[in-house]
C-alpha positions in Angstrom: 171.4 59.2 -18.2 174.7 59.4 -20.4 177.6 57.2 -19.8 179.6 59.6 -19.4 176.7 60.8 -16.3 177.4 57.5 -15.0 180.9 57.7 -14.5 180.6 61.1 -13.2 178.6 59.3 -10.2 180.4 56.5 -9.7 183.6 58.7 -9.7 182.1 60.4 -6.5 181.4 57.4 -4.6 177.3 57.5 -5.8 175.6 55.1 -7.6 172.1 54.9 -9.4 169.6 52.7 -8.6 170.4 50.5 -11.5 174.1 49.7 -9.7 174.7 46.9 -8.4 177.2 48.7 -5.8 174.0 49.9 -3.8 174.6 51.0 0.4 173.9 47.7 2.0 171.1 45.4 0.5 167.8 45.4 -1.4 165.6 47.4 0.8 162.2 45.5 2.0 158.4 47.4 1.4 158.1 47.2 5.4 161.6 48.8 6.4 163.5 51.2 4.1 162.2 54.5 1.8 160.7 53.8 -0.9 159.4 56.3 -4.1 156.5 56.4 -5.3 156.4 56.8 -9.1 152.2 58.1 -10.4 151.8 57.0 -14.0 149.9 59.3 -16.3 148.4 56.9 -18.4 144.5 55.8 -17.5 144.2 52.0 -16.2 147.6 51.9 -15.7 149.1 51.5 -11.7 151.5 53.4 -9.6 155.0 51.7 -9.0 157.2 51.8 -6.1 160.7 51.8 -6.5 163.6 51.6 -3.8 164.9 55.0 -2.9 168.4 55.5 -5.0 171.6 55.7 -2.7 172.6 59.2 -3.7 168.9 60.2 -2.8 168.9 58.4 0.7 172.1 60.2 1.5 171.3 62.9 3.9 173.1 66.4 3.6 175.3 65.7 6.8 176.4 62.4 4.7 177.8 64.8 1.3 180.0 66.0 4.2 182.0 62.5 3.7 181.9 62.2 0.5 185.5 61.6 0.8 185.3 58.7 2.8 184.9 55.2 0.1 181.8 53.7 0.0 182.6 50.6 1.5 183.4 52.2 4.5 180.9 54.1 5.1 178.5 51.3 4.7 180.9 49.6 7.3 180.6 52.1 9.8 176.5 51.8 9.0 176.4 48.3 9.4 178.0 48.9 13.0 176.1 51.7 14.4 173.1 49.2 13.1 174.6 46.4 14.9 175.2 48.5 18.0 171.4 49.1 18.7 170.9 45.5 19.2 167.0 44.5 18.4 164.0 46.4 18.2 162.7 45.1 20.3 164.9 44.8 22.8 165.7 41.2 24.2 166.2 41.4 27.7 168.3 38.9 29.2 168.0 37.0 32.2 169.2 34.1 34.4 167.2 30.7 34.5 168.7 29.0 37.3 169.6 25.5 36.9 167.6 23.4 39.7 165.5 26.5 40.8 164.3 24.4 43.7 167.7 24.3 45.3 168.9 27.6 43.9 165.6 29.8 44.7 164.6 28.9 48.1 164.2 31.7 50.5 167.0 32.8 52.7 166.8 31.1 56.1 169.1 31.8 59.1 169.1 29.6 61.8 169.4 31.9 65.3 170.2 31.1 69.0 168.5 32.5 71.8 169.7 32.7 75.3 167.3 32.8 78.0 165.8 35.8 79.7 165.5 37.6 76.2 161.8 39.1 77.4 163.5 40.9 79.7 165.3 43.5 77.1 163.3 46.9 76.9 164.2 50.0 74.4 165.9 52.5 76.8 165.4 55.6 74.8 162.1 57.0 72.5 162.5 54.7 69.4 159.7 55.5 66.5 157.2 53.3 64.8 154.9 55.4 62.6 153.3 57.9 64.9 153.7 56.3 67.9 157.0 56.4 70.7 158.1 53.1 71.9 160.3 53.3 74.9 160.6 50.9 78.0 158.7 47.9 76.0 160.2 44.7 74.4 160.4 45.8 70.4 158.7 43.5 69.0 156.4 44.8 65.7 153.5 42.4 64.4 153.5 38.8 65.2 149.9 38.2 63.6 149.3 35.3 61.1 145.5 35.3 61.3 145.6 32.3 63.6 146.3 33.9 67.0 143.9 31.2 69.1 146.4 31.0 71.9 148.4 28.1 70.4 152.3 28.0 69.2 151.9 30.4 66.0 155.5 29.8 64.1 154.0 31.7 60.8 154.0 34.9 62.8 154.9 37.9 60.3 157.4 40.4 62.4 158.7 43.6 61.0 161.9 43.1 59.7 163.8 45.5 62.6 161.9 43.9 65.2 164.2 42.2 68.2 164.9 38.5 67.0 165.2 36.4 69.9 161.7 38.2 71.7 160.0 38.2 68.4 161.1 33.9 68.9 159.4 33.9 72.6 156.5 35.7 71.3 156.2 33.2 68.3 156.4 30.5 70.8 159.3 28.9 68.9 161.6 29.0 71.8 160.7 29.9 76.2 162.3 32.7 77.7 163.0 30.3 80.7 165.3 28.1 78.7 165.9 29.6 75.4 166.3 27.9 72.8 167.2 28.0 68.4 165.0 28.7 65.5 164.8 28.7 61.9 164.3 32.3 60.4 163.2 32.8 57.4 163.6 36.4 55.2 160.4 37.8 53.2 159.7 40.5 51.5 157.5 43.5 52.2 153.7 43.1 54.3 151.2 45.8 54.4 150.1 46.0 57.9 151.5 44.9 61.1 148.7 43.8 64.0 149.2 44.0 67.7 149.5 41.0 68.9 149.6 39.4 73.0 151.2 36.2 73.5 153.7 34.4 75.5 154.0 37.4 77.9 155.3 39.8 75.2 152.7 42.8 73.7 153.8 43.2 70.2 153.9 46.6 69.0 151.1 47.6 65.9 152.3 48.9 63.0 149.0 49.9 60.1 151.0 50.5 56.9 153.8 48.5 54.8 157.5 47.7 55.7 160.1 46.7 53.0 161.6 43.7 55.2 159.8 40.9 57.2 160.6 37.8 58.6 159.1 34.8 60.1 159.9 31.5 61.5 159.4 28.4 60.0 157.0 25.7 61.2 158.6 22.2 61.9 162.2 23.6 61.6 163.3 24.7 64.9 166.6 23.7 65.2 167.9 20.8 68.0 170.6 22.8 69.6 171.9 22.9 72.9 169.6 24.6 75.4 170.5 27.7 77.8 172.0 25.8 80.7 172.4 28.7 83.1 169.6 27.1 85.2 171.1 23.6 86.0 174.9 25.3 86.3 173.3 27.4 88.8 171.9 24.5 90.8 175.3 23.4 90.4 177.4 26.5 92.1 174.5 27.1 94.5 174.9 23.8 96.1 178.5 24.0 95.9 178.9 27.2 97.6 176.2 25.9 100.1 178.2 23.0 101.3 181.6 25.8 101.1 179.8 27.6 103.6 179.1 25.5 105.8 181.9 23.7 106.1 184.2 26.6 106.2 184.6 29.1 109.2 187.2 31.0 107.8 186.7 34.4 106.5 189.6 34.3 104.0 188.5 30.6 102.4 185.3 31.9 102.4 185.4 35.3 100.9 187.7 34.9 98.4 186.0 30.9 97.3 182.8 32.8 96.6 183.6 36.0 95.2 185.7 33.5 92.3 182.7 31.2 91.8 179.9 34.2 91.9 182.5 36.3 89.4 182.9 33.9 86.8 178.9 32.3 86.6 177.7 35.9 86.5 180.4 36.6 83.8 179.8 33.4 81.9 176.3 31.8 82.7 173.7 33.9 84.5 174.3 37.9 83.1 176.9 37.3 80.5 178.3 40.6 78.2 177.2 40.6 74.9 180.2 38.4 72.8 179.5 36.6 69.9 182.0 33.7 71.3 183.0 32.0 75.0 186.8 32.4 73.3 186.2 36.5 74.1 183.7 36.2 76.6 186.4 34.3 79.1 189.0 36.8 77.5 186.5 39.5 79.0 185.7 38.3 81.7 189.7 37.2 83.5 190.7 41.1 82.6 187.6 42.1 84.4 188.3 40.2 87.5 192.2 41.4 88.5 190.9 44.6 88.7 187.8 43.2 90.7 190.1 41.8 92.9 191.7 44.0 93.9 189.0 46.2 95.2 187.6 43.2 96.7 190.6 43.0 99.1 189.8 46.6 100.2 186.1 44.9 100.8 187.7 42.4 102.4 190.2 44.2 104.4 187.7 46.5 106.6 184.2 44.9 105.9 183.8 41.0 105.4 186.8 40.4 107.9 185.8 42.2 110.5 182.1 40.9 110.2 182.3 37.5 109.7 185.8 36.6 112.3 184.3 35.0 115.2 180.8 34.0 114.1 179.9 30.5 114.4 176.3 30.9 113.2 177.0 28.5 109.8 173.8 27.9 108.8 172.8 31.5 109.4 176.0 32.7 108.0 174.9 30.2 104.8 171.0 31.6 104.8 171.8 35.0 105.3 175.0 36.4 103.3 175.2 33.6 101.2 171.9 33.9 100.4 171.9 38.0 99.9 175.1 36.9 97.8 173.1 35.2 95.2 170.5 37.8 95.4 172.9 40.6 94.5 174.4 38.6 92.0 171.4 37.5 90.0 170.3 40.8 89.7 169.3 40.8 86.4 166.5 38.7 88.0 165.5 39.9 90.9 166.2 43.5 91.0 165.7 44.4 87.4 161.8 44.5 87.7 162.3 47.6 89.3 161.2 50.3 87.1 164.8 52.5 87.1 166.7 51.1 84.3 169.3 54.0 85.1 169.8 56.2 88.4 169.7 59.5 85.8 167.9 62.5 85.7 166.4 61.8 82.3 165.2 58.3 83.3 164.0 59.0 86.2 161.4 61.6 84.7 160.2 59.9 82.3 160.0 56.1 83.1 156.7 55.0 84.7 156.6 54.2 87.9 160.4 55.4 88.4 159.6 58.1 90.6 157.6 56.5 93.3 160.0 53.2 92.8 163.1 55.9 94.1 160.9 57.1 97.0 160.1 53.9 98.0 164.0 52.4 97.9 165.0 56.3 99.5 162.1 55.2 102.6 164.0 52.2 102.7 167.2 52.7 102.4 166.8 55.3 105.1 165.4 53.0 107.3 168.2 50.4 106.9 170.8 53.6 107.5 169.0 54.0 111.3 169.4 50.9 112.1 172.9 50.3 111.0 173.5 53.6 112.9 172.2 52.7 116.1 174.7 49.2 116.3 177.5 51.3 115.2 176.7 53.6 118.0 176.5 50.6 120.3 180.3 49.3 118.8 181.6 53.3 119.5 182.2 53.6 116.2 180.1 55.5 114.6 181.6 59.7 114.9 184.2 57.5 112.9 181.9 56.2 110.0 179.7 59.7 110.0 183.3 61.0 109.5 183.7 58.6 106.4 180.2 58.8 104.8 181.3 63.0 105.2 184.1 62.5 102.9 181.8 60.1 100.3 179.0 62.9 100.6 181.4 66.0 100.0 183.1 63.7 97.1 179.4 63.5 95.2 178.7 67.0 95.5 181.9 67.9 94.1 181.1 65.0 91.1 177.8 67.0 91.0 179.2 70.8 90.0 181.4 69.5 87.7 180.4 70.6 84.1 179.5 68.9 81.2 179.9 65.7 83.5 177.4 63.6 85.0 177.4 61.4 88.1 176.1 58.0 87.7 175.6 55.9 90.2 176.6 52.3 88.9 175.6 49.0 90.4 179.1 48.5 91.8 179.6 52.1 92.8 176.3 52.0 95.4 178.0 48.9 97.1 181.1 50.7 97.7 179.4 53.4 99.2 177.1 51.2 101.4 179.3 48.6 102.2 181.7 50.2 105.1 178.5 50.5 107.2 177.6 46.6 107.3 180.9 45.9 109.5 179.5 45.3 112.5 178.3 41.2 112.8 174.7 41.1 113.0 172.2 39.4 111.2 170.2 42.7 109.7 174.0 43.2 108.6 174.7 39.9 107.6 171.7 40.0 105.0 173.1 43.5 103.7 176.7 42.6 103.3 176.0 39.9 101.1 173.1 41.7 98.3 176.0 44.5 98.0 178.8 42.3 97.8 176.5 40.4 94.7 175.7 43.6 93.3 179.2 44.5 93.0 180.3 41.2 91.9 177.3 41.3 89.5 177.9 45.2 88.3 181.4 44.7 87.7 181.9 41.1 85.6 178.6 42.1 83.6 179.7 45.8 82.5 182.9 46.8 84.1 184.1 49.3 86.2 182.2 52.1 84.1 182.8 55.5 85.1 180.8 57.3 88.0 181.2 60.7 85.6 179.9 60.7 82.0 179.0 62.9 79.2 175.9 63.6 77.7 176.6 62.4 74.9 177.7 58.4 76.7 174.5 58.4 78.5 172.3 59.8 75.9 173.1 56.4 73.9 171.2 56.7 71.0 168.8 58.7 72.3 167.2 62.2 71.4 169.8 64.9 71.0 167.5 67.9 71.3 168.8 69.3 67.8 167.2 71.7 65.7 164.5 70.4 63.7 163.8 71.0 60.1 161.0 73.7 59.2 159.1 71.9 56.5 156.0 73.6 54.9 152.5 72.6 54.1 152.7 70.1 51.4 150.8 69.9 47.8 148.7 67.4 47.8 148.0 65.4 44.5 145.5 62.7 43.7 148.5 60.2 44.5 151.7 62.4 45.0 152.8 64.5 47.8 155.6 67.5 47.3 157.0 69.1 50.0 159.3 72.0 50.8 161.6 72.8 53.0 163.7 75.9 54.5 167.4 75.9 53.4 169.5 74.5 56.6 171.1 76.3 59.1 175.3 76.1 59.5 176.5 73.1 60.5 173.3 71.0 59.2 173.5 70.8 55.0 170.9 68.1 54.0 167.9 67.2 55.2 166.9 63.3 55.4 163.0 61.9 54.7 162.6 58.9 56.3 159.1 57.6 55.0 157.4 54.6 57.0 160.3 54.4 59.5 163.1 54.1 56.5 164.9 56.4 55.2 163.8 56.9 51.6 165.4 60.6 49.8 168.7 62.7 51.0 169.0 66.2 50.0 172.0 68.4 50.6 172.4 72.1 50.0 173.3 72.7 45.9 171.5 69.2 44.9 168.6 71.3 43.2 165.7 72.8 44.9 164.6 71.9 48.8 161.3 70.1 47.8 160.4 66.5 47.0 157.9 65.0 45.7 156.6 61.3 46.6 154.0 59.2 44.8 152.1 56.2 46.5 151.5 53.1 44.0 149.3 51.7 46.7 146.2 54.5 47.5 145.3 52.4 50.2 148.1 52.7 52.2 148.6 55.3 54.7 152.3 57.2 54.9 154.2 58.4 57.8 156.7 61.0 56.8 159.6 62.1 59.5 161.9 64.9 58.2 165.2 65.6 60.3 168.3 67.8 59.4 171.9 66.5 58.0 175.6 67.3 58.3 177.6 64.9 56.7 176.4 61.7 56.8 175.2 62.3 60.3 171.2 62.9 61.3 170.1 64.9 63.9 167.0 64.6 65.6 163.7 64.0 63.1 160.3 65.2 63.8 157.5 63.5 64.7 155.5 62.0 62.6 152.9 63.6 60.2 149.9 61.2 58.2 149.0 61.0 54.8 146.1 59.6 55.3 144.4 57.0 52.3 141.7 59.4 51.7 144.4 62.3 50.5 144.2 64.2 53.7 147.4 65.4 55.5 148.1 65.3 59.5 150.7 67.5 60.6 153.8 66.6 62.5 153.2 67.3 66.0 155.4 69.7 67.9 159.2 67.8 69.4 161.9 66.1 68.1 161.7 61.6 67.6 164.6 59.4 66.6 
């Protein structure tokens, strides 16, 4: 190559080989181009020689010829920078003191007493199988369930705290008590497990969340002390009784003292404070008051003026008082959780426990009958239970309304016929005056006519389900497809193991998913249920894929 040739390069912004203005440095053997140069002469070796700049260069590259070398070897040495590594580095935290910094997440929880006592009110899911009317309580095994205190019990991470702590024998439903929870990961099965008066529910395949509580660190806290307080206001309203003789002192002393310990000890609301609870609780009781003078007025008075029987004044109404107001234990075994329709249809035991309180209610209503008859009085109380009659039909054929019959509202309605002072009456009086003491400071003065939508809860709300076809089956995948939704639903939701695991809404590609298991020897549960918005409707039940590849199919009606 001329001089003059060389000048011609180096005028263009190339250079040969022999430059020492080369693109970045000496290429190695391992990395960069390099050309391969066959000699012709016998016994003699091929060379390799590094790829000249102005051969590298690409055609895109002549495009910038007008850019300087040195910057485009700049703008090289970036992009090259930019990439980072080969391979990549991957950068991660080392915590300093990783004993302190990585132990597992524990929560330490307070349980008030009576927690067993908590049931599921409407059809709740797990896998295939409906739970309703049970403590939810899921698992509970930790392969050493030999009747002793088991406080490595596994529970499914949704499962009620405070009854999965009485089942795990860290705390007594009698007195309550505090634990130590600690968060875990995911398990792959879930056993049914008895203890401590509490069935655990079984649940065969994995669950993303557990938890557990932690042997030897139950927390010291102070214990439930509804039990001694109500030693306490029983013996103090025993000695009120029988010390008093008049109505007024008497009345008005216990309805304050039965008010506020239901309100605050035995049935409290659900508040995360006493601050709000007391808060609660005063602006409950004007109100209370005030239809406690009506109760007063034309039912305690007129009962209790003239009676001199203390100690069975003290035994009977008194006693019915606390009855009444402790419902929570002694009339909530009865299997009717709610005086509705829907309850009573499908509760066991609900039906035959209403015909048994109708037989005895009735049997109560001849007797009252007959002393009002004595007294005269009664064309004027058939006259009042007429109006209270008419009143519920007409609640009745109102539409989308529903009567329900409250705690409170059935002693109002039962208490103008305990006026007359004997002892059947006495007894009566005080359960209804405790029920309405006990209906009214632990959920208010609810409405006697609801919607559907107020008593359904969170309960089934008979929508349309989705139609979702057979699936493909794949040595570990599952696709399936579904029909495009109906107006107002636009997405359908797939919740997989009872948790929600895809969303798809009309114009997010085609209606079908597909699903792969990483662990073949885990059954699925797949649930399928339409969207609008972000809110669900009902799901269906449940259909199996089953470890062996086989598929179940959902069975017919809607779960939640």
């Amino acid at each position: 190559m001329s001089a003059h040739d060389d000048r011609d390069y180096e005028a263009n912004g190339y250079l040969d080989a022999r430059s020492s203005e080369d693109e970045g440095p000496e290429p190695s053997n391992a990395s960069s181009p390099r050309m391969h140069v066959r000699s012709e002469s016998p016994g003699s070796q091929d060379a390799y020689f590094p790829v000249p700049v102005w051969l590298r260069e690409s055609s895109k590259t002549f495009h910038w010829k007008w850019v300087p070398l040195r910057v485009r070897k700049a703008a090289r040495a970036t992009k090259t920078w930019c990439k980072g590594p080969d391979p990549p580095q991957m950068q991660k935290i080392k915590p300093f003191f990783p004993s302190v910094q990585e132990a597992p997440i524990r929560i330490i929880d307070r349980c008030p007493a009576n927690c067993a006592s908590v049931k599921v009110l409407n059809p709740h899911a797990v896998g295939e199988q409906e739970i309703n009317y049970k403590p939810f309580v899921i698992g509970g095994s930790s392969g050493n369930d030999n009747g002793a205190d088991v406080t490595e019990s596994v529970y499914r991470g949704d499962s009620f705290l405070c009854q999965a702590a009485i089942h795990a024998g860290v705390v007594t439903n009698a007195k309550g008590g505090c634990g130590v929870v600690e968060l875990d990961g995911a398990r792959d099965s879930f056993p049914s497990v008895k203890r401590h008066g509490i069935t655990s529910i079984g649940f065969d395949t994995a669950f993303p969340k557990t938890y557990k509580f932690v042997a030897g660190l139950s927390a010291d806290c102070v214990k439930d002390l509804r039990w001694p307080l109500l030693a306490v206001t029983v013996g103090f309203t025993t000695i009120l009784s029988l010390c008093t003789a008049s109505p007024l002192v008497f009345f008005w002393s216990l309805l304050a003292m039965l008010f506020f310990h239901v309100g605050l000890v035995s049935d409290p609301p659900n508040n995360s404070d006493y601050a709000s609870l007391s808060s609660l609780i005063i602006g409950r009781f004007l109100p209370a008051a005030f239809v406690a003078f009506v109760i007063y007025r034309y039912c305690v008075k007129p009962q209790l003026t003239g009676l001199t029987a203390q100690f069975e004044k003290t035994i009977l109404w008194l006693g019915g008082a606390w009855v009444g107001s402790l419902n929570n234990y002694t009339f909530d075994h009865i299997p009717i959780q709610r005086l509705t329709p829907h309850d009573l249809q499908v509760q066991p035991g609900a039906r035959l426990a209403l015909v048994i309180i109708v037989l005895l209610l009735f049997s109560i209503a001849l007797g009252q009958v007959w002393y009002l008859r004595l007294e005269g009085r009664l064309p004027r109380y058939l006259a009042i239970y007429a109006i209270f009659v008419t009143f519920l039909i007409l609640c009745v054929a109102l539409p989308s309304l529903n009567l329900r019959i409250h705690h409170y509202v059935l002693a109002l309605l039962l208490l103008p016929g305990t006026r007359v002072q004997t002892r059947p009456s006495l007894l009566y009086q005080g359960i209804l005056v405790g029920l309405f003491i006990n209906g009214v400071a632990r959920w208010g003065f609810d409405s006697i006519l609801q919607t559907t939508a107020a008593l359904r809860g969170d309960g089934q709300l008979n929508s349309l389900l989705p139609n979702v076809t057979a699936p493909i089956l794949g040595v570990s995948n599952i696709t399936f497809s579904w029909a495009i939704p109906p107006r107002p639903w636009d997405g359908v939701s797939i919740i997989v193991n009872d948790v929600e695991r895809h969303r798809w809404y009309y114009g997010e590609g085609h209606n079908s998913h597909t699903f792969t298991r990483e662990d073949n020897d885990q059954k699925a549960y797949f649930r399928f249920g339409y969207m609008s918005g972000s809110r669900s409707g009902d799901f269906t039940k449940a259909g199996v894929w089953h470890v062996d590849g086989n598929w179940t199919t959902m069975k017919p009606g809607p779960s939640r």
